[in-house]
Every structure is written in C-alpha cells, then in structure tokens.
C-alpha positions in Angstrom: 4.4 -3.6 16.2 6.3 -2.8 13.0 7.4 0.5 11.6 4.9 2.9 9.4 7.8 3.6 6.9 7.9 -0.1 5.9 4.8 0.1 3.9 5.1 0.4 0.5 3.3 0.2 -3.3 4.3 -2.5 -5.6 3.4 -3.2 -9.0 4.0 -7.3 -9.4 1.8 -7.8 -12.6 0.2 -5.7 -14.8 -3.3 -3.9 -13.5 -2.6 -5.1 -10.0 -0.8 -2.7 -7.3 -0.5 -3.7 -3.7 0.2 -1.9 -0.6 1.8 -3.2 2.3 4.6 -4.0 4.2 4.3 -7.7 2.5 5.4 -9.2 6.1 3.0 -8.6 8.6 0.7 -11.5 9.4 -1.7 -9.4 10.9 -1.2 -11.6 14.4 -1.2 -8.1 16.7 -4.5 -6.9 14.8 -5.5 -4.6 12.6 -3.6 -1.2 13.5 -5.5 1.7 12.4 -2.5 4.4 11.7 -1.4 1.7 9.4 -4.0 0.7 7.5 -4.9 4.5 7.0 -1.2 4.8 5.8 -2.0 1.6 3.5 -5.4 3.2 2.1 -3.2 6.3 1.2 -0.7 4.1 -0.7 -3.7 3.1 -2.6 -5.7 6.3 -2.9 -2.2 7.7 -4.4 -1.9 5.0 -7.0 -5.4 5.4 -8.3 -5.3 9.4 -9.0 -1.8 8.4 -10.2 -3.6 5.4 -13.0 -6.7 7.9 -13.5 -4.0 10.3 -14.4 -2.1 7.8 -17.0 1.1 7.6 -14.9 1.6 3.6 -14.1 4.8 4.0 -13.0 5.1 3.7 -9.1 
C-alpha cells in the first residue's frame, strides 16, 4: 500500500493535468482514501483553470 503524500498534480502538455502517484499499477485495487485524495487533486486544479491560474 503506498503513501497518501505521494500523489501529486502534474501539468505534462498543455490542457491536460494528471493526478497521481504516476507508479501505482493499481495491482492491490482501487483504495478509496486515495482515489478521494486523487479527485481533490483534480477538483483543486479545475476551480484553479476556471479561475485563470494554470500554474500548478
């Protein structure tokens, strides 16, 4: 089981943003503290777009 703190937002091309821990296969299943940590990366970076701040 990996850590919560290793998710993170990045910005790899323009108009795409992912969040993630970019190493987790996914193999131990879907862990829902995660993936609600995940959804809050993203929720953050789309109030943050709406409000015209791209910048991560």
């Amino acid at each position: 089981i990996h850590s919560s703190n290793t998710i993170t937002t990045k910005h790899p091309r323009p108009n795409l943003y992912i969040a993630g821990d970019g190493t987790s296969k996914g193999a131990e299943g879907l862990m829902a503290p995660r993936v609600m940590i995940a959804a809050g990366h993203e929720a953050n970076m789309v109030t943050r777009l709406i409000l015209g701040e791209k910048e991560i």
